[in-house]
N, C-alpha and C positions, 0 to 999 in steps of 0.2 A: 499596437499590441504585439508583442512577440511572439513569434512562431514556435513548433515544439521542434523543429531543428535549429535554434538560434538564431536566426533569420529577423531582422525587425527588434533587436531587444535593445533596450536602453539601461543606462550607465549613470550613476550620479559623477559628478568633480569631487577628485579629492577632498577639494575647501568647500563640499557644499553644507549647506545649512541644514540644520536639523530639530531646529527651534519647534515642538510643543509633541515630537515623536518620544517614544520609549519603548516600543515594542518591537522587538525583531521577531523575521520569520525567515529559518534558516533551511535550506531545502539540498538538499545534496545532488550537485549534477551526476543524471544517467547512471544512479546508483551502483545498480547489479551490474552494469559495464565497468564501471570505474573500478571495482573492487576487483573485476575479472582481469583488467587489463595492469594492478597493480600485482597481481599474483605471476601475470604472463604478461612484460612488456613489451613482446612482440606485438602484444595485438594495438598498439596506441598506435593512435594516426590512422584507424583502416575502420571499413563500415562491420559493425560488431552487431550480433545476434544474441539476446538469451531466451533460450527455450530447448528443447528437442528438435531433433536435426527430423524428427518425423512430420511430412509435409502437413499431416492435420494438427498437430500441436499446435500453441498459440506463443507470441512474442512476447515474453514478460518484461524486455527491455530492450530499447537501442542505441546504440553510440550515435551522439551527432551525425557523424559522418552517413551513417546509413538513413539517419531521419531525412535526410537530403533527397534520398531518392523515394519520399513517402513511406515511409516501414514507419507502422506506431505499435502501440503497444496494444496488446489483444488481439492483433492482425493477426490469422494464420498465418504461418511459418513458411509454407509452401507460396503464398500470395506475396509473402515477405521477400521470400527469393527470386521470385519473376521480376519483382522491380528493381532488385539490387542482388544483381547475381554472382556477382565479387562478394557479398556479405560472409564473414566467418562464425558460422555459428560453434555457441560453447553454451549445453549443460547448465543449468542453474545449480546453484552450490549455495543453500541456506545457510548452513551453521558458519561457513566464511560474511555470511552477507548481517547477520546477526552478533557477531564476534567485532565487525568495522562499525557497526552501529553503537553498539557499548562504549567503542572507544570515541565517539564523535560524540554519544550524548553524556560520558565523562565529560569530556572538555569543555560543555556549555553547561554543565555544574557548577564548573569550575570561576563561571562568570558572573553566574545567579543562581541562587537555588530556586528561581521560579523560573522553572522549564516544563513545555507542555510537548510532549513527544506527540504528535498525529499519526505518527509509521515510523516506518522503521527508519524513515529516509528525511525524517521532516520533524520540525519544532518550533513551537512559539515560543519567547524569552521574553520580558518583562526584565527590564533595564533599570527603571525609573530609579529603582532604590540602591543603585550601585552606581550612583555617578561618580560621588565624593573619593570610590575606590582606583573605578576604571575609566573615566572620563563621558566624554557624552555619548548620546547611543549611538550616531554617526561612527564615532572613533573604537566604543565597541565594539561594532561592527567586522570595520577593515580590519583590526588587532586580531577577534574570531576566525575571517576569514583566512591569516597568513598562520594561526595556529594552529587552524584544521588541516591546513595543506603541509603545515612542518613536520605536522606528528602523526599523522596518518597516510600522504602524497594524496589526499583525495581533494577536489576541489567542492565548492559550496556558493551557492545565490543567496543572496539574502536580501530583502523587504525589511526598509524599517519606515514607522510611520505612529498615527496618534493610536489606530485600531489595528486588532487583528484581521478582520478582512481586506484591507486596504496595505496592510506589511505582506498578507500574501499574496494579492495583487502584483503588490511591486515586485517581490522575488520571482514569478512566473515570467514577468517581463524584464528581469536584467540577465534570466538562463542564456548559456550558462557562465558561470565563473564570472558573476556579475554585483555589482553591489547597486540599488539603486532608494533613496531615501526621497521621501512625499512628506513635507513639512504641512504641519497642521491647517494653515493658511490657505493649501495647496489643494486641500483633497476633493474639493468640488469640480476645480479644472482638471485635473488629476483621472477623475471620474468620469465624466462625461463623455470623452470620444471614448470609450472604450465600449466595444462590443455586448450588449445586455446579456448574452449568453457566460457573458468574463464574472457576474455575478457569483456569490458563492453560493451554491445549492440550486442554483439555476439550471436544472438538467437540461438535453435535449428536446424535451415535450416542453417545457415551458418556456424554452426559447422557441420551441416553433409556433407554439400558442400567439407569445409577444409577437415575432415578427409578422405573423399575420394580422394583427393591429396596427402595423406599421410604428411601434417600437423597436429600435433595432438599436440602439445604443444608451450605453447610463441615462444619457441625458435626455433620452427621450423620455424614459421610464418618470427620471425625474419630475416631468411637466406635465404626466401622467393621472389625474384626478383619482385617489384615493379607490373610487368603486368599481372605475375601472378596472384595476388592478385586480380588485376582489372578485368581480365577475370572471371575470380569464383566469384565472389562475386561483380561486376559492380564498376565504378569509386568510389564512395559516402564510399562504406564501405570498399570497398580496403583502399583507404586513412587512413580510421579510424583506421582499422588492424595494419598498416606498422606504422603509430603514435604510438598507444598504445603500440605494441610489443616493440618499443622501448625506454618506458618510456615516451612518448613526448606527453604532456595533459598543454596546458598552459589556459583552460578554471579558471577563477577565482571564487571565493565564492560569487554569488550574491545575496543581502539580498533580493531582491523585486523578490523573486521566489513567483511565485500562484499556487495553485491545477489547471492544466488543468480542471478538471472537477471530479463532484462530482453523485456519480449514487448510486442503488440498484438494487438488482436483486435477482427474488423470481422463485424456483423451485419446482413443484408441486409435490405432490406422487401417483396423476393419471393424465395422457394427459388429459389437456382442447380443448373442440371444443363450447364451448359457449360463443359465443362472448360477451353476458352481464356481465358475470363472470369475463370475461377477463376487459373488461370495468371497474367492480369495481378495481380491481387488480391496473390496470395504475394508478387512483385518491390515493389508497393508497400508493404505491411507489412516488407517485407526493408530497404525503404532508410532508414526510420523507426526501425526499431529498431536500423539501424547505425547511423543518426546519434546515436542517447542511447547507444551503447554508447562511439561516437569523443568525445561531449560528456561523460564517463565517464573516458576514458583505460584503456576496457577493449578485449579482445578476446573471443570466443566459442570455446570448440571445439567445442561443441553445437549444430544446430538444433534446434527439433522444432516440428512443424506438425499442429495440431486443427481437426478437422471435427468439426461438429456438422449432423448430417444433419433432416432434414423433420420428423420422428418422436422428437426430442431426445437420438436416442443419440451418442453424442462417444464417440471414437476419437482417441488420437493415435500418431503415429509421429519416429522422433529419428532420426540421425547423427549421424558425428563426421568432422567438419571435416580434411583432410589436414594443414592448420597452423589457428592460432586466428587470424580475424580479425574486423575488423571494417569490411570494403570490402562495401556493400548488392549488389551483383552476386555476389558468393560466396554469401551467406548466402542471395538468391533462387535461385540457380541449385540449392542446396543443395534449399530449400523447393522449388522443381521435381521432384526427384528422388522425395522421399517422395508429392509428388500423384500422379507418374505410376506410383507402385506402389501406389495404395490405388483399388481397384472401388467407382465412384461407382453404388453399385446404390440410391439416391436423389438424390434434390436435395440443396441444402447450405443451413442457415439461417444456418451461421456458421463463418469462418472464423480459424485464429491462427496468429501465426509468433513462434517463441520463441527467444532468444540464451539457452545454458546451460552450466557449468561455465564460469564469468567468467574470466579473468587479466589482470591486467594488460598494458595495451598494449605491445609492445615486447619481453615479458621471455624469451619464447623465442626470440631472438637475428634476427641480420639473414639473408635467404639472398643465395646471391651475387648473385642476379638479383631485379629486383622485379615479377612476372608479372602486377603487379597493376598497375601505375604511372600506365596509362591511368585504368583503372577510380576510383584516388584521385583525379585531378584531377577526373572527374567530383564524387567524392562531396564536393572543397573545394568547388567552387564550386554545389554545393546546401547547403553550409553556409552558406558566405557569404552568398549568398542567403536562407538564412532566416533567420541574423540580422539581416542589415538591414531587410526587406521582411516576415518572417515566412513562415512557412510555405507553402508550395502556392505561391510566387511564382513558381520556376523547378520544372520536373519532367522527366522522361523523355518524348520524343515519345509513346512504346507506352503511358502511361497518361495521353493526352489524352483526350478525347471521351467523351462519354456511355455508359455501358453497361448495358448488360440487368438487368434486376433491383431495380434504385432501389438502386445501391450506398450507402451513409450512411460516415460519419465513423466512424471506430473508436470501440470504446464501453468500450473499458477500457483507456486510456493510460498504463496503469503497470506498474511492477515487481510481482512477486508478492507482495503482504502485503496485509493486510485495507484495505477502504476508510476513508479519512480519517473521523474523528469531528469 
């Protein structure tokens, strides 16, 4: 199994065989580094950081090179730098990382129109019906991957195979800048020495559940008697186990996947217990995540807002929106509403504001009035503004000036899914 610093990963041959595959899974190496390091080539070839240079922030991304010396992703930033202290940290920068993505999930349009984007950073392709065009999905493939790198300089892993869990399998294990194909034949060998935790949905807990059974690999799982399974790990994910361990994924590539939801989330470099503080805090995460929800073409009917208190307990609390939008003054006023009913019986080390239950912008119809009308021309013209200018050009007066607590840059500017590989 390959390592998350490239270490351990395998490679198909050019001429390999790819007899009863169709499905790729295309996964962009070190995402939010790669994009960083094409914007600033000085940074290539060195051990690279994204996050905030503030020691409690979290690592939203690392360049191989720093994986080397253990730096993962969600590692604080400070913990980051103890192991690798040569590391150059850089800022996360969304609408750069959102702008490389459109142009990477064009090009695999461009292949198939059955593309299933998982993130920003990642996609399933369903090849089967474009052989006649493009050749077989082996050759798809290499062709994708020297077209991603021609027209974007970014590099890509890609999985191909009969399933989609078993295409993403294999691209984790050819990272990075790797191609690696598992012919139909193949996927039970394939399977087996790998690590029962490499399953898909197999979290922590149910890896530590298996290995105390003394399942610790596919193949163990596989030899695994059905109740077994069910007893450790309850009906729902037993099923899933006993399927996967044995290649059996007949989930298809569906194009009209949406981001469950879209958040931020900002960690301080001293516990807040001010609740005005905090106050501003929500309105600024509110207008952030309305702008990727409006750069989206989504709206929200969900908030919901996470404290994580001195002491590392997290709480969070949701509503549901009167209509679905996506104006940052709703969605703060929203985030207002859940602060002022939760008892700050501590500090706060960290705060989040989440957009949830997506829809499409627009599609629950016009009302006769628009209660919002001011409030949008506000939020155009912080668009506009940070398209041209970029970000933090133009802001709201109430979140000018300094505040208490060493506020830092949000440390996890993305949609909910695992961090970039």
């Amino acid at each position: 199994m390959g390592r998350g610093d490239g270490t351990g990963r395998l490679v198909s041959a050019t001429d390999a065989d790819d007899s009863g595959t169709g499905i790729l899974h295309v996964d962009m190496d070190a995402f939010y580094v790669a994009v960083a390091q094409k914007h600033d080539p000085s940074l290539r070839g060195k051990p690279v950081i994204i996050g905030a240079p503030e020691s409690r922030s979290v690592v939203s991304s690392a360049s191989y090179e720093a994986r080397r010396y253990g730096v993962r992703s969600a590692m604080p930033v400070g913990q980051a730098l103890r192991l690798c202290p040569t590391a150059i940290v850089v800022p996360p920068d969304f609408p750069r990382y959102l702008s490389a993505s459109a142009e990477v999930m064009a090009i695999f349009r461009d292949v198939t129109p059955l593309v299933e984007p998982l993130s920003i950073d990642e996609a399933f392709l369903d090849v089967r019906g474009v052989r006649r065009l493009w050749g077989t999905p082996g050759h798809i493939a290499r062709t994708l991957r020297a077209r991603v790198l021609a027209d974007t300089g970014l590099t890509c892993s890609i999985g191909v195979a009969a399933t989609k869990h078993v295409a993403k399998m294999a691209s984790t294990i050819s990272k990075p800048d790797g191609l690696l194909i598992v012919r139909d034949v193949d996927t039970d060998a394939f399977l087996a020495p790998r690590p029962v935790g490499a399953l898909w949905g197999v979290g922590p807990k149910a890896t530590e559940t298996l290995l105390a059974r003394g399942i610790r690999t596919i193949g163990d799982a596989r030899e695994t008697p059905r109740p077994v399974l069910d007893r450790a790990l309850g009906p729902a994910m037993g099923e899933r186990v006993w399927n996967l361990a044995r290649g059996i994924d007949p989930r298809e590539v569906h194009t009209d996947r949406i981001e469950k939801s879209i958040g931020h989330e900002e960690t301080f470099d001293s516990d807040i217990a001010d609740r005005a503080i905090l106050r501003t805090e929500v309105l600024r995460l509110a207008d952030r995540v309305a702008a990727r929800l409006r750069a989206g073409g989504w709206e929200a009917a969900t908030v919901s807002l996470k404290l994580r208190f001195a002491d590392f307990t997290t709480l969070t609390r949701s509503t549901t929106l009167p209509d679905p939008s996506h104006v940052g003054q709703r969605l703060g006023e929203a985030g207002h509403s859940l602060l002022d009913g939760i008892d700050l019986r501590q500090s706060v080390r960290l705060i989040g504001l989440r957009a949830e239950r997506l829809v499409p912008a627009g599609s629950t119809g016009a009302a006769l009035w628009d209660a919002d009308e001011d409030w949008r021309r506000v939020d155009a013209a912080l668009d506009t503004a940070t398209e041209r200018f970029g970000r933090g050009a133009i802001t709201r007066a109430t979140l000018l000036g300094p505040a208490p607590g060493g506020r830092t840059p949000p440390t996890n500017p993305r949609p909910e899914h695992r961090p970039p590989d």
